[in-house]
FIGULUM-353965 format. One record per atom (N, C-alpha, C, O): x, z, y; residue in one letter. Coordinates in steps of 0.2 Angstrom, whole numbers, padded with zeros to 4 digits, always signed. Each point is the difference from the previous one (the first is absolute). Last residue first. Layout:
XZYA
...
END
This chain:
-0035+0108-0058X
+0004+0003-0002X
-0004+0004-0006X
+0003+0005-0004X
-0013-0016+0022X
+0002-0006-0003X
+0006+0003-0005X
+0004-0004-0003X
-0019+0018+0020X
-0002-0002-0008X
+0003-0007-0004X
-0002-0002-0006X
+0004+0012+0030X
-0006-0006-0003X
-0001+0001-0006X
-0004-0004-0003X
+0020+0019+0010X
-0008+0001+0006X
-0004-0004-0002X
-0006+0001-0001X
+0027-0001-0012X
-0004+0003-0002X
-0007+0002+0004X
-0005+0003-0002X
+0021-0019+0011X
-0002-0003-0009X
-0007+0009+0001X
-0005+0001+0003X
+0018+0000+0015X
-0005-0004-0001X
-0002+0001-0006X
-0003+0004-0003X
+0022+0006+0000X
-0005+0004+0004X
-0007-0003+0002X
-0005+0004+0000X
+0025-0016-0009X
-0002+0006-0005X
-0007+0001+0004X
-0005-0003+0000X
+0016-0008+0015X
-0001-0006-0006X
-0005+0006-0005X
-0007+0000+0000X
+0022+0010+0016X
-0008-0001+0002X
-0004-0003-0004X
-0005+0002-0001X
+0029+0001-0005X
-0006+0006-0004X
-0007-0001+0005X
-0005+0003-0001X
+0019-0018+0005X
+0001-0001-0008X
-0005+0007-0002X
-0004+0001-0004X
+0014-0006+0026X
-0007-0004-0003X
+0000+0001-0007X
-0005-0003-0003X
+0021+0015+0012X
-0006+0004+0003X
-0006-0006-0002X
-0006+0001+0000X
+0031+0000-0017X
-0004-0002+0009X
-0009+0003+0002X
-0003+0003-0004X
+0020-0007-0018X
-0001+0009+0004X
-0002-0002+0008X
+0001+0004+0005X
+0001-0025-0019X
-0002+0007-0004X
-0002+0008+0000X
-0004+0004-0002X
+0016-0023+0017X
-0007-0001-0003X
-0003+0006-0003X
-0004+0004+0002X
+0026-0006+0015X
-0001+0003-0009X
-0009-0001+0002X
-0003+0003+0004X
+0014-0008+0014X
+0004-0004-0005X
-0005+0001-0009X
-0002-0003-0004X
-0012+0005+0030X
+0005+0003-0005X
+0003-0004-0005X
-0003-0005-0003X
-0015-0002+0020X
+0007-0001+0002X
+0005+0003-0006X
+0006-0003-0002X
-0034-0007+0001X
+0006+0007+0002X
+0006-0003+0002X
+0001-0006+0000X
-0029-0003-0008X
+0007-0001+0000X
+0004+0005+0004X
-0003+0003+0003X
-0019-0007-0021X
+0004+0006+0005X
+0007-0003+0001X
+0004+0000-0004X
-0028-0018-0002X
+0006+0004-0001X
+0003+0003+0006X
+0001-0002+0006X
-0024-0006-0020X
+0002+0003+0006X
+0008+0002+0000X
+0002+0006-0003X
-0023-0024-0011X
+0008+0004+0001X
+0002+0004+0008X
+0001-0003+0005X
-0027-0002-0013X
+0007-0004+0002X
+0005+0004-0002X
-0001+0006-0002X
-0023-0001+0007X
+0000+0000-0006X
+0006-0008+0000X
-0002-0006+0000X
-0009+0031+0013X
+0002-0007+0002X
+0003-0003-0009X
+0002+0004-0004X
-0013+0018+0007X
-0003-0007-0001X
+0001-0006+0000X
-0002-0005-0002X
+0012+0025+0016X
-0005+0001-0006X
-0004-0006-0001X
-0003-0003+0004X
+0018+0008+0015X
+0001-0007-0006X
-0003+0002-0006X
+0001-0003-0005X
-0007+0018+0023X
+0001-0008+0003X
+0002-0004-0003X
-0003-0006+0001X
+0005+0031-0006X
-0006-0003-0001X
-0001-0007+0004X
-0007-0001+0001X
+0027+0010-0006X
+0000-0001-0005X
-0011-0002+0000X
-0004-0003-0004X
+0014+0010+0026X
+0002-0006-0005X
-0002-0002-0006X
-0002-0006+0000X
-0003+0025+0009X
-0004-0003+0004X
+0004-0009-0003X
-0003-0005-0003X
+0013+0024-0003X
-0007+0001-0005X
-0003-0005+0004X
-0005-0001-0003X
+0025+0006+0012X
+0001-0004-0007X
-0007-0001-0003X
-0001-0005-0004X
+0001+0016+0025X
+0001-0008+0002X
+0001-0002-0008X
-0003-0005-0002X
+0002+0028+0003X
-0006-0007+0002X
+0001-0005+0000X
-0004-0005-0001X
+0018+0024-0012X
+0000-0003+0007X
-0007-0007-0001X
-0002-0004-0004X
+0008+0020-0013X
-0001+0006+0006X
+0001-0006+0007X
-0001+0002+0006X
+0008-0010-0028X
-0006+0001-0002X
-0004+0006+0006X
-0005+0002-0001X
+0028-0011+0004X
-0006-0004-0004X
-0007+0002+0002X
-0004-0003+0004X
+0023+0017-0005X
-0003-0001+0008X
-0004-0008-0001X
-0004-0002+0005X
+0010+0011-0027X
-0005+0008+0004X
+0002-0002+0007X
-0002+0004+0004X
+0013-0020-0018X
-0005+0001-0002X
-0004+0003+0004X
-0005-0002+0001X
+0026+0004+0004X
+0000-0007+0003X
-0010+0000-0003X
-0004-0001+0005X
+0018+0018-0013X
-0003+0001+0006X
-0004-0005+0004X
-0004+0001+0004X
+0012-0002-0028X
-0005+0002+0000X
-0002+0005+0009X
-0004+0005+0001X
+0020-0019-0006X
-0005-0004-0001X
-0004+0005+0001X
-0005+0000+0004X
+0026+0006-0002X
-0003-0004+0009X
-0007-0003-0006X
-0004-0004+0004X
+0016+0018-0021X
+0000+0003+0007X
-0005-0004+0007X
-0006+0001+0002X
+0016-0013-0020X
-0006+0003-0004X
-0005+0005+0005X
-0006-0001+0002X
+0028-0011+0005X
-0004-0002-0002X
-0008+0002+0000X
-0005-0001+0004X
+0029+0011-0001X
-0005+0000+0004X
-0006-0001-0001X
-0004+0004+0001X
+0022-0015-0010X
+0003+0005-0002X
-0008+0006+0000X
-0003+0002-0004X
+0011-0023+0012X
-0006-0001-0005X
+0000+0008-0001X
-0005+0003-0002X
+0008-0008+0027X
+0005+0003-0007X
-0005-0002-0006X
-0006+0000+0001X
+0002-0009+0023X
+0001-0002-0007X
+0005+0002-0003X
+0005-0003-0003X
-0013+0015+0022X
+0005-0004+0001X
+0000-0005-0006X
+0006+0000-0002X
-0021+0021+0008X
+0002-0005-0007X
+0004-0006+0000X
+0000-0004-0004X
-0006+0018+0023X
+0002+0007-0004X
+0001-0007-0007X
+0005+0000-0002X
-0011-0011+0021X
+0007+0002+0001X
-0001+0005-0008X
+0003-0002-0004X
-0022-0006+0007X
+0004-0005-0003X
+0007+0003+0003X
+0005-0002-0004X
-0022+0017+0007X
-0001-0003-0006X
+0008-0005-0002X
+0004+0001-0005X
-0010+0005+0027X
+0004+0003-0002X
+0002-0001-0009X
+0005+0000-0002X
-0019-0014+0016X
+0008-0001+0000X
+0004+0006-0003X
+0006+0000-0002X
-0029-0008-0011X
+0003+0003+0008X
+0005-0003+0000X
+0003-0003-0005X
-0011-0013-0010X
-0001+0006-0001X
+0001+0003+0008X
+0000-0004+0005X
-0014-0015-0008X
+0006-0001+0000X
+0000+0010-0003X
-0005+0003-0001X
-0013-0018+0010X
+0001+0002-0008X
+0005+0004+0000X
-0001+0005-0003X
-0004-0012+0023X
+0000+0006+0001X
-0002+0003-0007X
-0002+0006-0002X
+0007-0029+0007X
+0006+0007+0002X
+0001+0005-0002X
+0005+0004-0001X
-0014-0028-0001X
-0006+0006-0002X
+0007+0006+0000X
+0003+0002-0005X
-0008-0031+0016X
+0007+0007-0002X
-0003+0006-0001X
-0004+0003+0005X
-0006-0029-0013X
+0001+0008+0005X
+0004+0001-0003X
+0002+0000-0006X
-0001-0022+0001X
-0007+0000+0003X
-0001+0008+0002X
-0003+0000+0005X
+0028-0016-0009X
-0006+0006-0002X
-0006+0001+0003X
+0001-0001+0006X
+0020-0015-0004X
-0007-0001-0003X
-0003+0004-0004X
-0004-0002-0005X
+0027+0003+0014X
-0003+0004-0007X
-0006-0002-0001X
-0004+0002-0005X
+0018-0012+0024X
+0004-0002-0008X
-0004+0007-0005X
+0002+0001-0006X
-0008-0002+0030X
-0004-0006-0005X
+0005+0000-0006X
-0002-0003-0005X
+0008+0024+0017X
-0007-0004-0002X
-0002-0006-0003X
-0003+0000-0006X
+0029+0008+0005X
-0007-0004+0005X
-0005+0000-0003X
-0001-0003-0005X
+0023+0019-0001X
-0003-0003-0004X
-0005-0003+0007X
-0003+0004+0003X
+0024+0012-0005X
-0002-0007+0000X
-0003-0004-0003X
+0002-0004-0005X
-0009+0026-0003X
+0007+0001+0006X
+0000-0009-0001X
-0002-0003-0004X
-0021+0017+0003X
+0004-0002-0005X
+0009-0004+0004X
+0001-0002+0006X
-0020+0019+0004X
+0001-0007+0001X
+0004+0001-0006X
+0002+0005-0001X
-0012+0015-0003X
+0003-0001+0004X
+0001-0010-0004X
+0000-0003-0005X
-0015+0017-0004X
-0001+0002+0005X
+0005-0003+0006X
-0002+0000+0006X
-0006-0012-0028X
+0005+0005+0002X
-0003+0002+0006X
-0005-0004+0003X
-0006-0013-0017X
-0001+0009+0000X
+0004+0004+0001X
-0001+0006-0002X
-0012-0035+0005X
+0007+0005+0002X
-0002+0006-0003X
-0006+0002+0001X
-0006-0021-0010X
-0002+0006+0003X
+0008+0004+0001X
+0003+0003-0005X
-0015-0027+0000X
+0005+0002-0002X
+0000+0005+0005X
-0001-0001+0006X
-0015-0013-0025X
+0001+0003+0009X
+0006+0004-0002X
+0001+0002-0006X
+0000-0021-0008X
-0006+0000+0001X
+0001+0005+0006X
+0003-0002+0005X
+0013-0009-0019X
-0001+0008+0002X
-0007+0003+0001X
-0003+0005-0002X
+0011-0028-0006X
+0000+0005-0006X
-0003+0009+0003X
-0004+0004-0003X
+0014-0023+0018X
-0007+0000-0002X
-0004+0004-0003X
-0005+0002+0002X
+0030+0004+0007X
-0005-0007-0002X
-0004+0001+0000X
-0002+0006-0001X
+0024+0004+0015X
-0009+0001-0002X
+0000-0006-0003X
+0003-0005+0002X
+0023+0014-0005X
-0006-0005+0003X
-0006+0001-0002X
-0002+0001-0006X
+0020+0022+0010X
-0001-0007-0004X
-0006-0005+0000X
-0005+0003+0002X
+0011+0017+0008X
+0008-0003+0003X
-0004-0007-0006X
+0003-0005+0000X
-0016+0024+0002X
+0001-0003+0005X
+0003-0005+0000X
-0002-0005+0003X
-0006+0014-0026X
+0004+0003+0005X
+0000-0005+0005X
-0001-0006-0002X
-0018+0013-0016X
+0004-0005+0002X
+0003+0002+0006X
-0003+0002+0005X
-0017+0006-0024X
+0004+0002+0004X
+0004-0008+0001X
-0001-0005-0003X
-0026+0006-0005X
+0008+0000-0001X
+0002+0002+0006X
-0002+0001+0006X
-0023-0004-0019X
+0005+0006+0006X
+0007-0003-0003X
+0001-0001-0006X
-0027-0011+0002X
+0008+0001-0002X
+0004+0003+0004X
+0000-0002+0006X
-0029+0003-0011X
+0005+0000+0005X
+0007+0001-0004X
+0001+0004-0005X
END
């Protein structure tokens, strides 16, 4: 399996393979059909509390992963996930809304799968 991240606001292509929404909030003007995403998995996302208290400070960073990790690994729906695409053998990409890639909540899910399958 190929895990990629990829922001909303930019063109699905093929390349993506599934495209798995992981914000918890709609993405701000954005149509359904312009994400040709195959699910919206929400309840990957972080809390709402979670994501106001890290308003993407990078600052924070270090802080929101290793919380964003410990409600991961304590929430079913993620472990019930990560057992649904076990196996699948594609590119699955994490699409979001956030500016900053790098300190985005898909980038450290990206992490976080990778390590449940073992592709890390």
């Amino acid at each position: 399996m190929d895990l990629k991240i990829k922001r909303v606001y930019e063109e699905p292509s093929p390349e993506d393979g599934l495209r798995i929404l992981v914000d918890r909030i709609w993405p701000r003007g954005i149509k359904k059909e312009k994400l040709a995403m195959h699910s919206w998995e929400k309840e990957l996302a972080p809390s709402t509390e979670l994501r106001k208290w890290y308003g993407h400070d990078p600052e924070k960073y270090e802080e929101f992963k290793a919380r964003y990790f410990a409600e991961l690994d304590s929430n079913s729906a993620a472990i019930d996930f990560i057992d649904r695409i076990r196996g699948y053998d594609g590119t699955i990409t994490l699409i979001f809304s956030a500016k900053d890639m790098e300190h985005s909540n898909a980038a450290l899910l990206a992490d976080w799968m990778g390590r449940h399958l073992g592709t890390i």
